[in-house]
Structures are given as C-alpha cells and as structure tokens.
C-alpha positions as CSV (number, residue, x, y, z in Angstrom):
1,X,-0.2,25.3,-5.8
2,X,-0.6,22.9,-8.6
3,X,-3.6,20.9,-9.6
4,X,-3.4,17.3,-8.3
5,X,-2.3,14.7,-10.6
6,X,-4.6,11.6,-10.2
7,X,-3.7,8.1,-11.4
8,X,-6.6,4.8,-11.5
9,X,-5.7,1.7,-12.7
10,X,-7.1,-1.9,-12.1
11,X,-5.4,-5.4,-10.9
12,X,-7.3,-8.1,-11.2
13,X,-5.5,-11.3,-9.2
14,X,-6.5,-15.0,-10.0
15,X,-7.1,-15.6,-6.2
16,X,-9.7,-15.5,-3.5
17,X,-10.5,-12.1,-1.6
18,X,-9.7,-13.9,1.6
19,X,-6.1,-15.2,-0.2
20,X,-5.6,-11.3,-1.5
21,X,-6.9,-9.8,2.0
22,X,-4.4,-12.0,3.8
23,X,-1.6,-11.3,1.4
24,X,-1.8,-7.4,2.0
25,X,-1.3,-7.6,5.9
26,X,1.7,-10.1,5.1
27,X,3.2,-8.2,2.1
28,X,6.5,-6.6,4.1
29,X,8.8,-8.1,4.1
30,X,9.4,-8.8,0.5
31,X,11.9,-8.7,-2.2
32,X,10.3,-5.7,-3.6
33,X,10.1,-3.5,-0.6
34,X,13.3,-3.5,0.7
35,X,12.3,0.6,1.0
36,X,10.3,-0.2,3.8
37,X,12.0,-0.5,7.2
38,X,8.8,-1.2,9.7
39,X,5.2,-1.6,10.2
40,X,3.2,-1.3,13.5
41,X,-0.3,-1.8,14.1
42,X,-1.4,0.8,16.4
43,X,-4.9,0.5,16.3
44,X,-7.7,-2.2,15.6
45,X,-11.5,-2.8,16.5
46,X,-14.1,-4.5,14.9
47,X,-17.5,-2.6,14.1
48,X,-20.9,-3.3,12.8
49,X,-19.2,-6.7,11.5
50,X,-16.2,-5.4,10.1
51,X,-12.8,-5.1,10.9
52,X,-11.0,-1.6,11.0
53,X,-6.9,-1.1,11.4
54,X,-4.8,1.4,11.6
55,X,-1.1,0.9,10.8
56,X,2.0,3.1,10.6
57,X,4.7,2.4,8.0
58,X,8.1,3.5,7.6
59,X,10.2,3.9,4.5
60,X,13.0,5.2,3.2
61,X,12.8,8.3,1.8
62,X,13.9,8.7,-1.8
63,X,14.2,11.7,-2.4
64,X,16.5,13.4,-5.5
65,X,20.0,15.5,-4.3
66,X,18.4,18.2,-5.7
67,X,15.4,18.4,-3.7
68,X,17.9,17.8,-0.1
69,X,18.1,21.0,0.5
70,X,13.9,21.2,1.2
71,X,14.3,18.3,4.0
72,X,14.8,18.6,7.1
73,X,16.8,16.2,9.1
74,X,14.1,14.5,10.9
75,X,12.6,13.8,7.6
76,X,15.0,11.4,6.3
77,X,12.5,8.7,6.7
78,X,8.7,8.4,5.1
79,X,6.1,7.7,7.5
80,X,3.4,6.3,6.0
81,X,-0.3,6.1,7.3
82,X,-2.6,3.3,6.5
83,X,-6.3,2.8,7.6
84,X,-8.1,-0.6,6.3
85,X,-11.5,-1.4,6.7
86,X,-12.2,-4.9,5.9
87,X,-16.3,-6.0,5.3
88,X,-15.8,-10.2,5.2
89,X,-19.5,-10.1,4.5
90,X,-19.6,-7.9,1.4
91,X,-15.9,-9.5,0.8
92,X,-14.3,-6.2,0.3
93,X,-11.1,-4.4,1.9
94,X,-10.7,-0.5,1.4
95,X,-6.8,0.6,2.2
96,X,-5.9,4.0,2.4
97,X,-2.4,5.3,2.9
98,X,-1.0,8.6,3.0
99,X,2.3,10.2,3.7
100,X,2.8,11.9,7.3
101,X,5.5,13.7,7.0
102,X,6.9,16.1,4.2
103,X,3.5,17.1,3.5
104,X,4.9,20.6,3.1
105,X,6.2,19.3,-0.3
106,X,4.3,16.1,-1.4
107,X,1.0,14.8,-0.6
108,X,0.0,11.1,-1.6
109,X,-3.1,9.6,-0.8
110,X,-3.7,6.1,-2.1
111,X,-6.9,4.4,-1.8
112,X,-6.7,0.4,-2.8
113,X,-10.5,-1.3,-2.9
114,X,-10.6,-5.1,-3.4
115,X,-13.6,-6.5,-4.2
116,X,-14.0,-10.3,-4.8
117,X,-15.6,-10.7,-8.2
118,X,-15.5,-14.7,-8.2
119,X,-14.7,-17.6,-6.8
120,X,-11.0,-16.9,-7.0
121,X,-10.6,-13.8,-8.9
122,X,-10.4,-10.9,-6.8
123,X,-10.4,-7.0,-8.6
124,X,-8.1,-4.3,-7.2
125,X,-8.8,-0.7,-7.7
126,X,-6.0,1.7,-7.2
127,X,-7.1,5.7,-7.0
128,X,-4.2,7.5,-6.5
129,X,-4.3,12.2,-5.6
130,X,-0.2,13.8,-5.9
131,X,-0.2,17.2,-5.0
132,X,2.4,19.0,-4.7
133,X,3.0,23.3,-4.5
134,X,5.7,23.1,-7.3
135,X,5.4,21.6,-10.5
136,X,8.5,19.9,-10.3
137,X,7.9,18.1,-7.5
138,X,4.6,16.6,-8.2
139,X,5.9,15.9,-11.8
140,X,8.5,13.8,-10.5
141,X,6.5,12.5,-7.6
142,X,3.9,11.0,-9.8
143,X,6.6,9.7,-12.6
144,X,8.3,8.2,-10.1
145,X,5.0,6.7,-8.2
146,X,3.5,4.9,-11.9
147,X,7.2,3.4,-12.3
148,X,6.7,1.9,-8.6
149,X,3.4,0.7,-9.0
150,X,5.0,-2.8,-11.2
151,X,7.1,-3.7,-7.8
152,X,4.4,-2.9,-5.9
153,X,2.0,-6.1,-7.7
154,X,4.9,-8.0,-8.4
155,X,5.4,-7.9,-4.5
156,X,2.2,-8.8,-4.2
157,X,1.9,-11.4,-6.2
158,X,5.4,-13.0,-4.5
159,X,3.4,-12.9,-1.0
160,X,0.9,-14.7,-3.0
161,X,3.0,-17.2,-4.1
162,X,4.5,-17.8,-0.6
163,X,0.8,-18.5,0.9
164,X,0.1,-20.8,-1.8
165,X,3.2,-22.7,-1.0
166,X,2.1,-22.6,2.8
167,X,-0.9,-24.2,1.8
168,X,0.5,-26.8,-0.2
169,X,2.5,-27.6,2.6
170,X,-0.2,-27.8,5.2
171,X,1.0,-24.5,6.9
172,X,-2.1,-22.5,6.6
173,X,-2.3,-21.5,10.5
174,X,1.4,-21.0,11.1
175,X,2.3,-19.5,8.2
176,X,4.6,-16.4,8.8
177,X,6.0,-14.9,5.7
C-alpha cells in the first residue's frame, strides 16, 4: 500500500457562520454538482447543545475506462458518508465525509471545520487523507480531487448567493434552494 496523500487548504467566506452553516445543508442541488444524484438524512439528535447529523450522499462515479475493469457492477454509483456536528455556541461546524463503497481501491476522508472568525467572515478548513494500494490510483485520485475542489467553493458560494437573494426578498423562512 501507498502512503496517503494529504491535501489542507483554507476558504475564508465574507459571510456569517450561521449564513455558511445553512448554505452547506442546502448546497445540492447546484450548478456545480450535477455529479450528485441524492442526499438523505438518516440520522440527527441534538447533544450536550449541539446538533449532530448523519447524511448519505450519492454520486456518480467517475471513474477512468481504464480502471472499469476493477468495479464491480453494483459500484457504479459513489456513496458518500457525511457526519456533521454543529456547536452554535462556539459557532463552529465539523463535516466529515468519506467514501462507502470502492474502498477496496480508494479511500477519501474529508474533514471541513468552519469556524466563525468575525461578524461576517467565516474560515473553512479543508484536511483532506487519499489512500489508495496502487500508486496510480491515488495519483490520479488526488489530481483529480485538487481540480474539483474550485467547483466545489464556487458551488458554495452560488448557494450563498441564492440565500442572500432570499433575504433580500423577505424569504428567509421559506427559502428552498
């Protein structure tokens, strides 16, 4: 097996934490993510003040022809698992996601951790493990990862934009994006 490849970088958004919190859980749909076919919460409780979730997400796999031959049928989608655990009194939300199936050839485990650092600036850490048992693989997984990571914030910062404009429109509580 291959060391892991690690990536880190840093987002800061001009918005409040509650404005970025709220943007993750609407950010699918988008036009960024068309990959992504459905999300489902399965699990959510509230503990010592903050809130913890548990969603499964499901993408389309992208995977290169000449890697096919390693997938089995049944893995022609990307399940994704993500745990949050938002602290409103501390103002931070940790997100972790990590793949569910294909394990066998990739392992992704992304950890985001926004942190409110002013009134409306809110700092996103990204921590990012590939491993992978062939070289190959993880080279490719982790080329391809850092090239996704742009539609990623700019499908962010869309959802953003959408809240904003439900807010200047007096659609705060009814807002579905």
């Amino acid at each position: 097996m291959t060391s892991p490849k690690f990536f880190v970088n840093w987002t800061t958004f001009k918005k409040s934490w509650e404005d970025v919190t709220v943007a993750h859980w609407l950010k699918y749909p988008n036009p960024f993510s068309k990959h992504v076919l459905s999300e489902d919460v399965v699990e959510r409780r509230i503990e010592d003040g903050k809130l913890y979730t548990v969603r499964f997400i499901v993408k389309k796999q992208r995977i290169p022809t000449s890697f096919m031959w390693m997938v089995p049928a049944k893995h022609k989608a990307c399940y994704v698992k993500e745990t949050s655990v938002i602290d409103p009194v501390n103002q931070e939300c940790t997100i972790t996601t990590e793949n569910l199936n294909c394990r066998f050839i990739s392992l992704v485990i992304e950890t985001l951790k926004y942190k409110s650092v002013r009134m409306c600036e809110t700092l996103m850490e990204r921590r990012t493990r590939i491993s992978a048992k062939i070289e190959s693989i993880q080279n490719y997984t982790f080329d391809r990862y850092q090239k996704n990571i742009a539609n990623t914030d700019k499908g962010m910062m869309c959802v953003l934009g959408l809240l904003d404009e439900c807010k200047r429109q007096g659609l705060t509580g009814q807002c579905t994006i």
